[in-house]
C-alpha positions in Angstrom: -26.1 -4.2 9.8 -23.0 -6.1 10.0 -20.3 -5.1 8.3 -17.7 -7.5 6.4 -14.1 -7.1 6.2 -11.3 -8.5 4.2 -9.1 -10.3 6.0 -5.7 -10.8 4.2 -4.0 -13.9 5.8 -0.3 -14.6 4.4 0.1 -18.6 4.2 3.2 -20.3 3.5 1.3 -24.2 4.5 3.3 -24.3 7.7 1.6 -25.5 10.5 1.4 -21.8 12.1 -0.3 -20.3 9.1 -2.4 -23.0 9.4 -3.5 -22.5 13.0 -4.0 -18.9 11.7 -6.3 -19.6 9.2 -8.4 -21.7 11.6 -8.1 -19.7 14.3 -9.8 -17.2 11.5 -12.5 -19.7 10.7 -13.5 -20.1 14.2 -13.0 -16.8 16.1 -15.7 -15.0 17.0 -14.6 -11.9 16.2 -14.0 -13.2 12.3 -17.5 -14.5 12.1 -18.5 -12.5 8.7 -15.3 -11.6 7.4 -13.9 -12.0 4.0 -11.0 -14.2 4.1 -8.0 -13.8 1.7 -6.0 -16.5 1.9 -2.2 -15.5 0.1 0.7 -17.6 -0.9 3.5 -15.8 -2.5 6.3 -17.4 -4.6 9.4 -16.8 -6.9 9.9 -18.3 -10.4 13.5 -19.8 -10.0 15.3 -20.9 -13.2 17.5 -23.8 -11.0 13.6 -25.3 -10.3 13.1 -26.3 -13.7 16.5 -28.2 -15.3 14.5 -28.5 -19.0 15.3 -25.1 -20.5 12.8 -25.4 -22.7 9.9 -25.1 -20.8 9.0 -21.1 -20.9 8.7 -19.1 -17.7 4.6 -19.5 -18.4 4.9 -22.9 -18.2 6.5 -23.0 -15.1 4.4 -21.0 -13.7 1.5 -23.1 -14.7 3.5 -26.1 -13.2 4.1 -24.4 -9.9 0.7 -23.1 -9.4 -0.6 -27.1 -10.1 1.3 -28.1 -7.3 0.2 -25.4 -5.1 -3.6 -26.6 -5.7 -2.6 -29.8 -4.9 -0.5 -28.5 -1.5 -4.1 -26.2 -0.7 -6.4 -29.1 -1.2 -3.9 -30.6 1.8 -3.3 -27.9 3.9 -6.8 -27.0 3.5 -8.8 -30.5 3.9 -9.2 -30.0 7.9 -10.3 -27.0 7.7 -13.8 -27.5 6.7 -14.9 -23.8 5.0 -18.5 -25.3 4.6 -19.1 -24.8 8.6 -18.1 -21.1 8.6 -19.9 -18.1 7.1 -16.8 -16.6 6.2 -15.9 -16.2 2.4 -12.7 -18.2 1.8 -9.9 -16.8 -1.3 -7.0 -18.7 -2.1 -4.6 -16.8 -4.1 -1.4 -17.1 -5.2 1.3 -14.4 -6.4 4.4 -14.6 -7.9 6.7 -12.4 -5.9 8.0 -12.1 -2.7 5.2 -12.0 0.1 5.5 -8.1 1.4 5.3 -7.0 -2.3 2.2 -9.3 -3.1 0.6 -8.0 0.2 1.2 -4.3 -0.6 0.0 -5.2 -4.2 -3.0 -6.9 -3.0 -3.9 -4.2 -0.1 -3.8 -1.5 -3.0 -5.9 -3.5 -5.9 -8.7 -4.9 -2.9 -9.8 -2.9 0.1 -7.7 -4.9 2.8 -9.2 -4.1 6.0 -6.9 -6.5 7.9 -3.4 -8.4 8.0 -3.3 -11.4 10.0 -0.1 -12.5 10.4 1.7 -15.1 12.5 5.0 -14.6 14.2 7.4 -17.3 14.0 9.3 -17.7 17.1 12.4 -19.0 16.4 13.2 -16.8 13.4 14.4 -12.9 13.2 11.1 -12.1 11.6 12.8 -9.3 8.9 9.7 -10.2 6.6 7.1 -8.4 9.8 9.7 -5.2 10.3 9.0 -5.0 5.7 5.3 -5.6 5.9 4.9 -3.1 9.0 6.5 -0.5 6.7 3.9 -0.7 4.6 1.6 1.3 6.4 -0.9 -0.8 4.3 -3.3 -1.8 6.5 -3.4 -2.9 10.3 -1.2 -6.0 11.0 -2.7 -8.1 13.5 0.4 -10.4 15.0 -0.6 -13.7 16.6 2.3 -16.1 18.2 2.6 -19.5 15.9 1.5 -21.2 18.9 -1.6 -20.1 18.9 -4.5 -22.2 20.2 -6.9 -22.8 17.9 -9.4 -24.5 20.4 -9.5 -20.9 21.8 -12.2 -19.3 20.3 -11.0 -16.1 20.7 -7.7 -14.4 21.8 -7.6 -13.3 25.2 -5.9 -10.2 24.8 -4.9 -7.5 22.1 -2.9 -4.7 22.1 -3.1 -2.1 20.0 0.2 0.0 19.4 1.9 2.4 17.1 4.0 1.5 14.3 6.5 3.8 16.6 5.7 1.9 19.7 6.3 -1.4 18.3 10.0 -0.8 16.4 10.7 0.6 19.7 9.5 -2.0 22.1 10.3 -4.9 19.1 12.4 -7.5 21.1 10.2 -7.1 23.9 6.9 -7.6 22.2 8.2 -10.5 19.8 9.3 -12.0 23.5 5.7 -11.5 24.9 4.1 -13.0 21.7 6.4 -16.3 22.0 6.0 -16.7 25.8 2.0 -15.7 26.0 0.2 -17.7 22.8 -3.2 -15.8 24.4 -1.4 -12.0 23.7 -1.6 -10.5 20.0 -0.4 -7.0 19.1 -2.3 -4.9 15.9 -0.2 -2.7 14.5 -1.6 0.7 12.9 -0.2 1.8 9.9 0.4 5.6 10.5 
């Protein structure tokens, strides 16, 4: 019997989570999974000038023009091809909060997450904390020809705050090299 997963994948439409989410579609190892696809935002006043408009409106207006950034961010990525179940959800909040909220209301088996390389990452070091679920790290260079990655680590939460600069620095320089994280 094969056994399905839910596979939270934190999206922001960059061109990494992108090449996350297709890496997802296509990898091997992914075949049967549940995909969650998440993007978190803020309500911010400063957004919306007409005062009148009441925070449900906004929200209303914001999530519109999400759907229409998806439908973009999504249209190369044909869903119809895979066997994986594809979610798109949004959540107002900031994204470690809407993770930890969605790992507790859905049985998360999985966080795939994409390291930006030319950032400090302070979001990963929150979301690690969790001890939600495991949090598999690819690089944002990822190949998405590859079919599958061509190594994993598996480490300790422990392990990796240790050995952090060292394993963001093998994640950048190897694209092939992915850690997962296990929540204590």
């Amino acid at each position: 019997m094969i056994s399905v997963r839910n596979v939270l994948v934190p999206i922001d439409f960059s061109k990494a989570s992108w090449g996350v989410v297709k890496y997802a579609l296509e990898a091997e190892e992914y075949k049967n999974d549940h995909l969650v696809l998440l993007h978190a935002y803020r309500l911010i006043a400063d957004d919306f000038p007409d005062q009148r408009d009441s925070p449900v409106e906004w929200k209303k207006s914001i999530e519109n023009k999400l759907l229409k950034t998806y439908s973009t961010f999504s249209a190369d990525l044909d869903f119809s091809k895979n066997k994986n179940q594809v979610e798109f959800k949004m959540e107002v909040g900031f994204t470690v909060n809407c993770i930890r909220s969605l790992c507790r209301q859905n049985k998360i088996d999985l966080v795939l997450y994409a390291i930006n390389g030319s950032k400090k990452n302070e979001q990963l070091a929150d979301l690690i904390k969790l001890d939600c679920s495991p949090i598999k790290l690819v690089s944002e260079k990822l190949d998405t020809n590859q079919k599958s990655l061509l190594f994993n680590e598996d480490i300790s939460k422990e392990d990796f705050f240790d050995r952090w600069n060292d394993c963001l620095l093998r994640i950048r320089e190897n694209p092939k090299l992915s850690f997962t994280v296990a929540p204590d």
